[in-house]
C-alpha positions in Angstrom: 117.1 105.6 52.1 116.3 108.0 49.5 118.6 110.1 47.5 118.1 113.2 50.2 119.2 111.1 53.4 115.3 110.5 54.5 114.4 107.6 54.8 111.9 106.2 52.7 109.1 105.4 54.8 107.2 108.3 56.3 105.6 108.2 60.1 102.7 110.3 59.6 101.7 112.9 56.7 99.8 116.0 58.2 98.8 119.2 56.1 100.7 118.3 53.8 104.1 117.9 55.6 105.4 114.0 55.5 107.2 113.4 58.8 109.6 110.4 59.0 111.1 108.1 61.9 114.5 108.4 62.4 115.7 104.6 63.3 118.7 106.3 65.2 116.4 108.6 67.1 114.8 107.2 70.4 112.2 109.8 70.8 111.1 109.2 67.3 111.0 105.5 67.4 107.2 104.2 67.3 107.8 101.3 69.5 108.7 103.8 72.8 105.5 105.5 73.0 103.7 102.7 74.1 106.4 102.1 76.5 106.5 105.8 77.7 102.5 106.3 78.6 102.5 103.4 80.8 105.5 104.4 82.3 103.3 107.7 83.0 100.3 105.8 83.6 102.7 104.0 86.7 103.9 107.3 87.8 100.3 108.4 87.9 99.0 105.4 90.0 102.2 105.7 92.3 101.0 109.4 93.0 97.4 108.5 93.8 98.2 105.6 96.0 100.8 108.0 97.8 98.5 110.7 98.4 94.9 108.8 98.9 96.9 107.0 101.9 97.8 110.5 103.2 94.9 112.4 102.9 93.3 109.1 104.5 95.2 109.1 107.1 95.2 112.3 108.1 91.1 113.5 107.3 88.9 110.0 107.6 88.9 107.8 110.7 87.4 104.0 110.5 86.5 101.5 112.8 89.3 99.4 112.3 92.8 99.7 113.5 94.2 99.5 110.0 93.0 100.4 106.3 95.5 100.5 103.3 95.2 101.4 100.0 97.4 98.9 98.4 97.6 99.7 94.7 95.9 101.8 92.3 94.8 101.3 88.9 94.1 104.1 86.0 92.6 103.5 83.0 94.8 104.4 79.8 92.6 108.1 79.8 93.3 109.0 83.0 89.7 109.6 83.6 88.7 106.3 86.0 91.4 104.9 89.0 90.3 101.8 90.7 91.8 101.9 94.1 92.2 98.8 95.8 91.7 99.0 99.5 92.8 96.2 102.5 91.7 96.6 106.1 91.7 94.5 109.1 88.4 93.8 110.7 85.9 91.5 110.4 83.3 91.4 107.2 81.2 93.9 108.7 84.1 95.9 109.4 85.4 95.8 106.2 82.0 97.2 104.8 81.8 99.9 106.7 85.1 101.1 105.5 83.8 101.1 102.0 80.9 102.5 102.8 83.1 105.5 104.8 85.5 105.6 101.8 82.1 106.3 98.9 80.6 108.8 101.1 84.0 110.4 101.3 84.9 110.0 97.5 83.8 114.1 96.7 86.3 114.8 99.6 89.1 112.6 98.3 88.6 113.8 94.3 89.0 117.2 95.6 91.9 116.8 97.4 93.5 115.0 94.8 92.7 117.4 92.5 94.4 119.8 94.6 97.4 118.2 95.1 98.0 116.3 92.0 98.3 118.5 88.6 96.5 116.7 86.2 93.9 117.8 83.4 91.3 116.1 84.7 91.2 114.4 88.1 90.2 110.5 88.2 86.7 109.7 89.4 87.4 106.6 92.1 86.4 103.4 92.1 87.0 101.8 95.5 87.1 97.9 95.8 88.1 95.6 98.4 91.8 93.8 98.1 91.6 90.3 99.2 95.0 89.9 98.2 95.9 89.4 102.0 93.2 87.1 102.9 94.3 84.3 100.3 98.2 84.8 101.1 97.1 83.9 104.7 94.8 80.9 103.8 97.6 79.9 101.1 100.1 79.8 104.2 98.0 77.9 106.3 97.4 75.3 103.6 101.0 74.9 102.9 101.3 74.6 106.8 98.9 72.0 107.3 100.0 70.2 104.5 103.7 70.9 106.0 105.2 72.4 102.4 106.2 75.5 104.2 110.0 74.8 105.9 
């Protein structure tokens, strides 16, 4: 601490002005930013995955009986989401829900940026989740192998 009660190491100097962290202050503390954009960038994912699945379910239909999107990733600029999409069907199937879901990726941009309020709205990247596929095969390993009781 210097003599006037400010600390003596300054956060930032802009035009001139020295601005310096409070260590009492959360809002100020350097180490909760980080924290606090990927607690936006969570909230942001959240939002996509929760409206993709509804304007999907309500606009596009497929040739399966199910298609999820079951998570969403945005990069740190909010500029490119990866959606991660699961379906039930065989391989064909399965690429002829992609296929559906790129021809449809104007429709679902616009929508989004309808219904979400950001500055700009995410160009999407679909990809298949084969999440489900390996938790089944793991299952039936541990099965035959009689781990699973």
């Amino acid at each position: 601490m210097r003599g006037d009660g400010k600390p003596s190491f300054p956060l930032a100097k802009v035009a001139g002005v020295s601005y310096y962290l409070d260590p009492l202050a959360n809002s100020g503390n350097l180490n909760d930013f980080p924290i606090a954009m990927k607690h936006r960038i969570k909230r942001v994912c959240e939002v996509l995955k929760r409206e993709l699945g509804q304007i999907i379910l309500r606009d596009i239909t497929f040739p399966v009986p199910l298609v999820t999107i079951s998570d969403v990733d945005v990069t740190p600029d909010l500029k490119q989401a990866h959606v991660f999409v699961s379906a039930l069907g065989t391989n064909g199937e399965k690429r002829q829900v992609m296929e559906i879901l790129e021809k449809k990726r104007k429709h679902l941009q616009g929508e989004i940026a309808k219904r979400v309020p950001l500055k700009n709205t995410p160009h999407l990247h679909f990809e298949f989740d084969e999440a489900m596929e390996r938790g089944t095969r793991v299952i039936n390993l541990m099965n035959e192998l009689g781990l699973n009781e």
